[in-house]
VOMI-374087 format. One line per field, with one value per residue (C-alpha): residue number from 1; x, y, z. Coordinates in steps of 0.2 Angstrom, whole numbers, plus 2048, in hexadecimal, padded with zeros to 3 digits. Example, Ala and Ser with C-alpha at 12.3 -4.5 7.8 and 13.67 -1.06 7.14 Angstrom:
<nodes>
pos: [1 | 2]
u: [83E | 844]
v: [7EA | 7FB]
w: [827 | 824]
</nodes>
This chain:
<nodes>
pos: [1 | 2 | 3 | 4 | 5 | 6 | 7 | 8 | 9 | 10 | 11 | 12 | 13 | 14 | 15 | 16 | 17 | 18 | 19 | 20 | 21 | 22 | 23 | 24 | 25 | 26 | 27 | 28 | 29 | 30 | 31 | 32 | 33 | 34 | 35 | 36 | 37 | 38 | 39 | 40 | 41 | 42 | 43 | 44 | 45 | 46 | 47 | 48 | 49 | 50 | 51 | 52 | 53 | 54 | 55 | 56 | 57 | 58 | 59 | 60 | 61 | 62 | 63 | 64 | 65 | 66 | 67 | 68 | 69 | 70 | 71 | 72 | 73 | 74 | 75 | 76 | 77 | 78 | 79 | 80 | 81 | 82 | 83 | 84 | 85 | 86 | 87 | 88 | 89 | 90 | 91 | 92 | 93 | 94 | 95 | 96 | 97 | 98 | 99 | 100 | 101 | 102 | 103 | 104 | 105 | 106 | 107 | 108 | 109 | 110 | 111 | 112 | 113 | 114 | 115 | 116 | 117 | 118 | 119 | 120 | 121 | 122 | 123 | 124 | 125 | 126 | 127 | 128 | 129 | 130 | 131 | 132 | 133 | 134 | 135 | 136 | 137 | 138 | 139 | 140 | 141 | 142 | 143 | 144 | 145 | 146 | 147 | 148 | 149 | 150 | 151 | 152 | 153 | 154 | 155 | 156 | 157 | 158 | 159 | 160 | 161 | 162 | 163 | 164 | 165 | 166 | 167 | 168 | 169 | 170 | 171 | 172 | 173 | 174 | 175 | 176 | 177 | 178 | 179 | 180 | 181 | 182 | 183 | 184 | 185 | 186 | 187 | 188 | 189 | 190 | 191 | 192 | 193 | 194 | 195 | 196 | 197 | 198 | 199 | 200 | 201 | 202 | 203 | 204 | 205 | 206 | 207 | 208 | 209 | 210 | 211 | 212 | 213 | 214 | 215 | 216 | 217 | 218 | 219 | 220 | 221 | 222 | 223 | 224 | 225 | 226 | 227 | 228 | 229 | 230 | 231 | 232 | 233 | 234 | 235 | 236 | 237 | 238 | 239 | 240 | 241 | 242 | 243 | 244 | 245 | 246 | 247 | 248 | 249 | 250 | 251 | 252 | 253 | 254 | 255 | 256 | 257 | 258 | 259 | 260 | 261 | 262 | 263 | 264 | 265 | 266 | 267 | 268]
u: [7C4 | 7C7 | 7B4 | 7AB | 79D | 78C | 784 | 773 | 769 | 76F | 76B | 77D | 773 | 76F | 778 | 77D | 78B | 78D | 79D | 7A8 | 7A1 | 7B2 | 7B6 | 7A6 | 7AB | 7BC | 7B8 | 7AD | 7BA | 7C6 | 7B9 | 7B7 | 7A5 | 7A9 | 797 | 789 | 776 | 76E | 75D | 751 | 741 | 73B | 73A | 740 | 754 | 753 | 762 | 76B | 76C | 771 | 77D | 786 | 787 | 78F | 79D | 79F | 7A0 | 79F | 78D | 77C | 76B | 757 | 748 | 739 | 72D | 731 | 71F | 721 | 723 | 714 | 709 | 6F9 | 6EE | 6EE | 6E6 | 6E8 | 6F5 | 700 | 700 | 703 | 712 | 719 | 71A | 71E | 72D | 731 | 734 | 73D | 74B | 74D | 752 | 764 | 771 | 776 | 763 | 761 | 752 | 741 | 73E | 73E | 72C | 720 | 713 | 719 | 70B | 716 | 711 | 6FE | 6F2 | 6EC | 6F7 | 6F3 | 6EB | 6F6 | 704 | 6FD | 6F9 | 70B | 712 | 707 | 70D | 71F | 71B | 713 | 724 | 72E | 723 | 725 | 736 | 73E | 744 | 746 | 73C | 741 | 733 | 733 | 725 | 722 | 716 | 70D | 711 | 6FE | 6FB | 70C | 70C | 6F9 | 6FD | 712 | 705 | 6FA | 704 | 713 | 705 | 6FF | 70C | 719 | 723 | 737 | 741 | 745 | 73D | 74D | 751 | 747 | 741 | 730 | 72B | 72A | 719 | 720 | 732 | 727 | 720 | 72C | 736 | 725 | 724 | 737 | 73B | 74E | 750 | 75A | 763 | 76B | 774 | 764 | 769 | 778 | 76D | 76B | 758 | 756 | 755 | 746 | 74F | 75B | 750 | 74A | 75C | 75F | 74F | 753 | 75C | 76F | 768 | 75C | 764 | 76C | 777 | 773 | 778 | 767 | 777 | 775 | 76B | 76A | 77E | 784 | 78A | 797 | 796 | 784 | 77F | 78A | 787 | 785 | 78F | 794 | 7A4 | 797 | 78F | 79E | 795 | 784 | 78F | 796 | 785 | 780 | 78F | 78D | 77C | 77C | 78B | 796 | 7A6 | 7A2 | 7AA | 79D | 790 | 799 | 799 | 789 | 780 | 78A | 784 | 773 | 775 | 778 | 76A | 75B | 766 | 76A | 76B | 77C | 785 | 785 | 786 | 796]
v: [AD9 | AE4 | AE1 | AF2 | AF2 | AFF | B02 | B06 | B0C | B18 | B29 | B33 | B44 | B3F | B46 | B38 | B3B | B4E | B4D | B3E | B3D | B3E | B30 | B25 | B27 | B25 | B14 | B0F | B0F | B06 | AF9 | AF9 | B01 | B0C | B13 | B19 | B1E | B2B | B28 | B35 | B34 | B46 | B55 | B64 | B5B | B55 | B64 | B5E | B4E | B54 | B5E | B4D | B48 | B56 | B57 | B43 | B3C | B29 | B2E | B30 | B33 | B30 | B3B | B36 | B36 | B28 | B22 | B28 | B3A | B3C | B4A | B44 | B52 | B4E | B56 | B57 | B64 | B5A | B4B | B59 | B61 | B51 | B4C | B5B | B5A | B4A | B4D | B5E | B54 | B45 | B51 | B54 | B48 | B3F | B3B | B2A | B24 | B28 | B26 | B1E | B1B | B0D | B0A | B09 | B02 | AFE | B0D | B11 | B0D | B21 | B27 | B19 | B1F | B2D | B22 | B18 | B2A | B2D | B1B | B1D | B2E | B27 | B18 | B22 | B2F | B1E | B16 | B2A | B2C | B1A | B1C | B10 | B11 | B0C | B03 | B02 | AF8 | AF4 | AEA | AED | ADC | ADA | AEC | AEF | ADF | AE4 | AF4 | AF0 | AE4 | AF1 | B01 | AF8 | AF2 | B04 | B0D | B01 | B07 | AFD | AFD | AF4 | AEE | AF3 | AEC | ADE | AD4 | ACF | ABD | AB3 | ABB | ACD | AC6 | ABC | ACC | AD7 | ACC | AC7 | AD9 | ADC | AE1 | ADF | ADC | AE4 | ADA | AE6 | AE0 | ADA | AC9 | AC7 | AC8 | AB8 | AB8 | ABC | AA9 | AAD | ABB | AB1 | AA4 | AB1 | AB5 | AA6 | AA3 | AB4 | AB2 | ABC | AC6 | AD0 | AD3 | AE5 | AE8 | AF7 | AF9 | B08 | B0E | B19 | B0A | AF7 | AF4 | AE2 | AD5 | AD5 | AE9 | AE8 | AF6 | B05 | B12 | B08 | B10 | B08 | B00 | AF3 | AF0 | AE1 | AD7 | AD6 | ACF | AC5 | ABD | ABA | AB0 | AA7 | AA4 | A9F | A96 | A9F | AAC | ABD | AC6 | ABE | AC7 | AD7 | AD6 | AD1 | ADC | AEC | AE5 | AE5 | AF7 | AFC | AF5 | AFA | B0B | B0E | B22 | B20 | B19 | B28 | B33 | B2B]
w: [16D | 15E | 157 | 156 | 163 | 163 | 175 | 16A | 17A | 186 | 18F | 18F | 192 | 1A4 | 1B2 | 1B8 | 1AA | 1AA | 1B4 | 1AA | 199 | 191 | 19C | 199 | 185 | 187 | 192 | 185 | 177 | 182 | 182 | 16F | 173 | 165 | 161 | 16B | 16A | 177 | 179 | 17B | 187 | 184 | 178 | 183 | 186 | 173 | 16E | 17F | 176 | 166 | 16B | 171 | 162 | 15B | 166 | 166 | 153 | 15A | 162 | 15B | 161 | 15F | 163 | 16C | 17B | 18A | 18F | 19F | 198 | 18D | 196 | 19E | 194 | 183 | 173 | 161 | 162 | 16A | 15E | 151 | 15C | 160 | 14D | 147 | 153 | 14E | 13C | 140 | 14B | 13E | 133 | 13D | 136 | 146 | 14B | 144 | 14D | 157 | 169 | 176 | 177 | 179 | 188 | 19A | 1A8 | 1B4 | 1C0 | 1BA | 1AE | 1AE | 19F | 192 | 185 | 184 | 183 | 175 | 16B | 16E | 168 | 159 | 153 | 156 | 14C | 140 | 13D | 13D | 12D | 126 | 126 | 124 | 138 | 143 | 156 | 165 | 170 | 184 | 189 | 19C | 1A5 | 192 | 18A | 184 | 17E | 177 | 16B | 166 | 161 | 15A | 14D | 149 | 147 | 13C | 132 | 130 | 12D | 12A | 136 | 13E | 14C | 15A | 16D | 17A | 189 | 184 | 196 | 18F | 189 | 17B | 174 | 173 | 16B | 15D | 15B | 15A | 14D | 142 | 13E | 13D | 14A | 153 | 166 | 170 | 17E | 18D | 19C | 1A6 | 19D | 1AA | 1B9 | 1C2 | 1C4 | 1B0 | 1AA | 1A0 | 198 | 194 | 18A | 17E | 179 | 175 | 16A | 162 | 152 | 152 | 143 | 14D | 15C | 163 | 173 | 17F | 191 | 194 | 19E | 1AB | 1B0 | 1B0 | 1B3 | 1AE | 1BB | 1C0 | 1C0 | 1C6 | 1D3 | 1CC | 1C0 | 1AF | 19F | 18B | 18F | 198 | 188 | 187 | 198 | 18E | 17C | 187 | 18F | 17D | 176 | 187 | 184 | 171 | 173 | 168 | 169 | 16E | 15D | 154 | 160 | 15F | 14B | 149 | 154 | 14D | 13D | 143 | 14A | 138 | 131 | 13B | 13C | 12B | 12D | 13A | 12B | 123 | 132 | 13A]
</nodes>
């Protein structure tokens, strides 16, 4: 393949890469993984994250609170912070984007409000600022697709659902208010046939590629430390799945990137 290809959602700050990141980027390129997006799940590592992308040009990066980081004693002040932060770091060239965040309930139930403070304020920075958010939603199909409705309605906010492994309702969602899907190597794994289905449904248009890499590696490299160059397993699921050549994939969803990401064009 000599296609361009965009891993839009992974964590190259984690240690898990602190002693071969060259080599992780170098690997990518091989593999015509030629741009990348480091997700932030917190506030306090957001320069660590930056600074990637200043030492890599092919790399940008988001800011944003994971769920499962929003502190469990919440006030006004920290809405006020946590926005305020927000803005300040969308005003660096290479952050093209806000989050991740969304609602996670896979562990507890205890933090959900705060968590759906947190979403909103994200939401609210995304309609703002013309950025687009990246949603994790976990064991929160219900809640998420009640409050994706109400809050693009509110603030008119865009971006995308990652690592999509929900069902029909949430991707009918997602897509009625314009939202793209995001697709990650999860698709390859044998028990993932319902998965599977929704790529299919999903119109090429609004699709995305990630690999969430350190986690989640693709079959056949399933069990070891996922990284970019496996974004090309996951294009290669969806032509498989949609019946048609894999460049067409890689183009389109590069395409896509571009579009929900406009700010990367100018920051490349």
């Amino acid at each position: 393949m000599k296609n361009k290809i965009v891993d839009s959602h992974c964590h190259l700050n984690f240690d898990d890469f602190k002693d071969d990141l060259d080599n992780v980027i170098t690997n990518a390129k091989d593999k015509d993984v030629d741009y990348m997006l480091s997700i932030s799940i917190n506030l306090e590592k957001f320069e660590e994250i930056y600074n990637l992308t200043q030492k890599y040009k092919n790399i940008w990066c988001t800011t944003g609170v994971h769920p499962n980081n929003v502190p469990k004693k919440l006030d006004i002040k920290n809405i006020i912070k946590l926005k305020s932060q927000l803005l300040k770091n969308l005003l660096k060239k290479k952050v093209v984007g806000i989050g991740e965040t969304g609602l996670d309930y896979y562990r507890s139930l205890e933090n959900k409000q705060n968590q759906i403070d947190f979403f909103e304020t994200h939401m609210q920075v995304s309609g703002e600022t013309n950025s687009p958010t990246v949603i994790h939603t976990r064991n929160a199909d219900e809640d998420t697709i009640f409050f994706l409705d109400q809050f693009v309605k509110k603030y008119n906010s865009k971006g995308l659902i990652h690592c999509f492994s929900s069902g029909k309702s949430l991707a009918n969602c997602a897509l009625d208010n314009g939202f793209y899907i995001s697709f990650s190597g999860v698709i390859t794994y044998d028990k993932a046939d319902e998965i599977r289905k929704i790529v299919k449904y999903v119109p090429l248009n609004k699709i995305l590629v990630e690999t969430d890499s350190p986690y989640l590696a693709p079959v056949p490299k399933r069990g070891k430390r996922n990284e970019p160059a496996f974004t090309k397993y996951t294009l290669e699921q969806i032509a498989k799945i949609k019946k048609i050549d894999i460049e067409e994939v890689a183009n389109e969803t590069t395409k896509n990137f571009f579009n929900l990401f406009s700010k990367a064009k100018d920051a490349t």
